[in-house]
MARMIDREN-524634 format. One line per field, with one value per residue: x negated, y negated, z of N, C-alpha, C in turn; residue number from 1. Coordinates in nm, 2 decimals. Atoms other than C-alpha are relative to their C-alpha. Example, Ala and Ser with C-alpha at 12.3 -4.5 7.8 and 13.67 -1.06 7.14 Angstrom:
! MARMIDREN-524634
nc1 (-0.09 | 0.09) $
nc2 (0.12 | 0.11) $
nc3 (0.00 | 0.00) $
cac1 (-1.23 | -1.37) $
cac2 (0.45 | 0.11) $
cac3 (0.78 | 0.71) $
cc1 (-0.09 | 0.08) $
cc2 (-0.12 | -0.11) $
cc3 (0.00 | 0.08) $
i (1 | 2) $
//
This chain:
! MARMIDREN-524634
nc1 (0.13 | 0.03 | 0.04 | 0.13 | 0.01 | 0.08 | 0.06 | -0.08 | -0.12 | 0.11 | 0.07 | -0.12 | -0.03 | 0.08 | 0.05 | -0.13 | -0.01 | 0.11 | -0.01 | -0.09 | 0.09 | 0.08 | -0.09 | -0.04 | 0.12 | 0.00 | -0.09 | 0.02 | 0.07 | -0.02 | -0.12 | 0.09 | 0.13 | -0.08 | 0.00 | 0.11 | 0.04 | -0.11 | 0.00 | 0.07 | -0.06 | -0.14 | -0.04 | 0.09 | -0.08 | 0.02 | 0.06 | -0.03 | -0.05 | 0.07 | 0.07 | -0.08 | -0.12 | -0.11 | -0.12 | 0.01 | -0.09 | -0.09 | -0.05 | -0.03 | -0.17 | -0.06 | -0.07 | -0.14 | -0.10 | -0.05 | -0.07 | -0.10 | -0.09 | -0.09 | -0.07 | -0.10 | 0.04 | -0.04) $
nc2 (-0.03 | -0.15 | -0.11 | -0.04 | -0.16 | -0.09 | -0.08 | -0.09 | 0.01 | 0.06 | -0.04 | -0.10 | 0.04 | 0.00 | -0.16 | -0.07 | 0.07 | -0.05 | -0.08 | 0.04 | -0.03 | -0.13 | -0.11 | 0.09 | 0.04 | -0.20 | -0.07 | 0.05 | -0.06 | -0.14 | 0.03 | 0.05 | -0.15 | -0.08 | 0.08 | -0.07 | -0.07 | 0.00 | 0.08 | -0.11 | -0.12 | 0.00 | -0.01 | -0.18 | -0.04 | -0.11 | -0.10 | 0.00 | -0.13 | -0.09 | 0.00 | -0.06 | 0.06 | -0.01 | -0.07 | -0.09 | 0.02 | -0.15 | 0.07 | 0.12 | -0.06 | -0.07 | 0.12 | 0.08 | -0.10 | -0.01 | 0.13 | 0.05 | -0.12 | 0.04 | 0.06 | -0.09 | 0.05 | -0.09) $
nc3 (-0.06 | 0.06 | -0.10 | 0.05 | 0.01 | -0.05 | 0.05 | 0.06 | 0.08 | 0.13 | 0.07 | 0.05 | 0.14 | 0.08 | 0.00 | 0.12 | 0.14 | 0.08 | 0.04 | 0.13 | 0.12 | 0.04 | 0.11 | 0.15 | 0.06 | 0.10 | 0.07 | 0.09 | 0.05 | 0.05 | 0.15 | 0.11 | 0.03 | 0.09 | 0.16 | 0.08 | 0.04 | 0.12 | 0.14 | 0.06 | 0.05 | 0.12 | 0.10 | 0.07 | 0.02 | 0.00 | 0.08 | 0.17 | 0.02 | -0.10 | -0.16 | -0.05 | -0.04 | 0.09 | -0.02 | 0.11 | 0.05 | -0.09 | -0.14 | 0.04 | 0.07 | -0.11 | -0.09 | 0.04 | -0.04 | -0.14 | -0.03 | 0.13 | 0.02 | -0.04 | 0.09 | 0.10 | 0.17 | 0.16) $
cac1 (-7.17 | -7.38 | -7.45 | -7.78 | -7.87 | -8.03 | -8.35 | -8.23 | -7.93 | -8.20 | -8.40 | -8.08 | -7.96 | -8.33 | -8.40 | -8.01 | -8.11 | -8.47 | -8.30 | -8.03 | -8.30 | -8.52 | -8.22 | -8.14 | -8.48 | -8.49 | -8.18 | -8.29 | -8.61 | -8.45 | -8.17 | -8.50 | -8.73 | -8.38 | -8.31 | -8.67 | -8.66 | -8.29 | -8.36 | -8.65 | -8.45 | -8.12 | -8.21 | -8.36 | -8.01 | -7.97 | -8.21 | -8.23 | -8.07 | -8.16 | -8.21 | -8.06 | -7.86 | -7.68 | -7.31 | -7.28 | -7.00 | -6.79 | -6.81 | -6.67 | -6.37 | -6.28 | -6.28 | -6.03 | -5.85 | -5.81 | -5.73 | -5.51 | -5.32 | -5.14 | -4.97 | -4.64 | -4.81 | -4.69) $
cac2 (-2.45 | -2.16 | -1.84 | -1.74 | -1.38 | -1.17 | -1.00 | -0.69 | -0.82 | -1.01 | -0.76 | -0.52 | -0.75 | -0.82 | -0.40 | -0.35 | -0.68 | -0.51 | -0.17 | -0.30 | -0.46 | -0.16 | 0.02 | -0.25 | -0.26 | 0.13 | 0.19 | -0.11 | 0.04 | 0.39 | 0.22 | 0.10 | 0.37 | 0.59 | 0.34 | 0.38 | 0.70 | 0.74 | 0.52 | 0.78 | 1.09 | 0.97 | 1.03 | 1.42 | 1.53 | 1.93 | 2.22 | 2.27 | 2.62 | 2.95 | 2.81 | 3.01 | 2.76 | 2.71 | 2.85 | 3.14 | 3.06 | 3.42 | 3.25 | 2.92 | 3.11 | 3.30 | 3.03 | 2.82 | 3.07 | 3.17 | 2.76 | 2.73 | 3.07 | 2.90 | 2.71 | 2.84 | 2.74 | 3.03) $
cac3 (22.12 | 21.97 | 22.21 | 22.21 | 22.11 | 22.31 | 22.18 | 22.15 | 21.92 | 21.71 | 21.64 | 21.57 | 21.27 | 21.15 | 21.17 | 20.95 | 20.74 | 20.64 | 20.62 | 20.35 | 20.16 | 20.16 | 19.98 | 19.74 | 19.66 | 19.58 | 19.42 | 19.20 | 19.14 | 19.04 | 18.81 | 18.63 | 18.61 | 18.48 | 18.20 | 18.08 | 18.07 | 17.91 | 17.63 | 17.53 | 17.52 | 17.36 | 17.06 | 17.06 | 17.05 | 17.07 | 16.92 | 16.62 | 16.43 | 16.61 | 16.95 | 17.24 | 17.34 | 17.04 | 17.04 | 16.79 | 16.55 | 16.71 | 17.04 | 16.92 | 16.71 | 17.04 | 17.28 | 17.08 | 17.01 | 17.38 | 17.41 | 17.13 | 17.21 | 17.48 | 17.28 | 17.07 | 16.70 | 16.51) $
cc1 (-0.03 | -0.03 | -0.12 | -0.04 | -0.07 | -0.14 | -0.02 | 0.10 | -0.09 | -0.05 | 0.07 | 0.03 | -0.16 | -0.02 | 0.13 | -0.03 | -0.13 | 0.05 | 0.10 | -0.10 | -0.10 | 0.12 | 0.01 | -0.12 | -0.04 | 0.08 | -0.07 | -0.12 | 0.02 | 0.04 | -0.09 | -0.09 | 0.16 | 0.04 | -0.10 | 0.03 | 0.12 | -0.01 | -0.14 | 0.05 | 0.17 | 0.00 | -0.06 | 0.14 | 0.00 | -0.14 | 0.01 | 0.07 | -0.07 | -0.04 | 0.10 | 0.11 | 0.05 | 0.09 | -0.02 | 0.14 | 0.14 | 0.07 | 0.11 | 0.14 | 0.07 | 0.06 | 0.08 | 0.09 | 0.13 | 0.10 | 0.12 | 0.14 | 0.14 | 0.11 | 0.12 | 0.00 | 0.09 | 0.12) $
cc2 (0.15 | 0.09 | 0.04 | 0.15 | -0.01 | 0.08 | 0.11 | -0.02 | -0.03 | 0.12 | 0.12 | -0.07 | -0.04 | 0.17 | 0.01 | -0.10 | 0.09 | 0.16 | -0.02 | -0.10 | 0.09 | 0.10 | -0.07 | 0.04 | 0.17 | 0.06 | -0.08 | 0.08 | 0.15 | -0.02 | -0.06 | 0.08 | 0.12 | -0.06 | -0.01 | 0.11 | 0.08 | -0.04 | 0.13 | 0.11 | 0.01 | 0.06 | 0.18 | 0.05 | 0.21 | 0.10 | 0.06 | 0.21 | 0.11 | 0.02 | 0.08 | -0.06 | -0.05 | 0.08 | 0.05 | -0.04 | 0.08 | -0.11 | -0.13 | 0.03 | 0.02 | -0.10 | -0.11 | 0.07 | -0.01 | -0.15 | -0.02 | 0.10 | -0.03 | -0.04 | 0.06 | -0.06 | 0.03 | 0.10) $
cc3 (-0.04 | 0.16 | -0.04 | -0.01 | 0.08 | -0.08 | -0.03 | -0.12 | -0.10 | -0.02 | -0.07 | -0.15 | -0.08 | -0.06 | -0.17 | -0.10 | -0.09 | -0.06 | -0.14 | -0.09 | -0.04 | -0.11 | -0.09 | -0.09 | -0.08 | -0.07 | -0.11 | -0.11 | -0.09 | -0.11 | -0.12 | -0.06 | -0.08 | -0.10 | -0.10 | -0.02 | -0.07 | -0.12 | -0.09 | -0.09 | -0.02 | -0.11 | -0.07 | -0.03 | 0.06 | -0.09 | -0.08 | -0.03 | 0.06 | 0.15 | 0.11 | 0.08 | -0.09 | 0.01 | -0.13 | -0.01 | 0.08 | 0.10 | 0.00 | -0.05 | 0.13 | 0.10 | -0.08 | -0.03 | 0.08 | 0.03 | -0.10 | 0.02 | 0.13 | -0.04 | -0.12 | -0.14 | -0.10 | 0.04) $
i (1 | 2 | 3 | 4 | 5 | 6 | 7 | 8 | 9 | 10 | 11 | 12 | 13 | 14 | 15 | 16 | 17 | 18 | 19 | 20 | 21 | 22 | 23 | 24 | 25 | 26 | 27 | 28 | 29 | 30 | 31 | 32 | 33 | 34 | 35 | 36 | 37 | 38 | 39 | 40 | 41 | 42 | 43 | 44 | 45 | 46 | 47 | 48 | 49 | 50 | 51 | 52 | 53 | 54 | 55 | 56 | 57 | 58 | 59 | 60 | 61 | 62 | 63 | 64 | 65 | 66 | 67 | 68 | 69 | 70 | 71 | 72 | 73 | 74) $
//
């Protein structure tokens, strides 16, 4: 024999079923609209020579270096 909800209880699991498809339905949406707009800018890569976010060779020597100097090479 089934028990019969209460209307309170019913409208408790309709409220948490519509709140759990409102999220599905928005992450889905997000994980689609960020796949569009990934597949765009894959392929720009970095900026080209002279940009200021390019590492200056120096910098590049030093910090391996520093990482490498741990190390008993030589």
């Amino acid at each position: 024999m089934q028990a019969e909800l209460s209307p309170r209880a019913q409208s408790r699991r309709t409220f948490l079923k519509r709140i759990a498809l409102g999220v599905a339905g928005v992450s889905a949406a997000a994980a689609v609209s960020g796949q569009a707009g990934s597949s765009q800018s894959a392929g720009t890569g970095l900026p080209g020579p002279g940009s200021i976010f390019e590492p200056r060779k120096a910098d590049l020597r030093s910090h391996w270096a520093q990482k490498l100097s741990r190390f008993r090479l030589w």
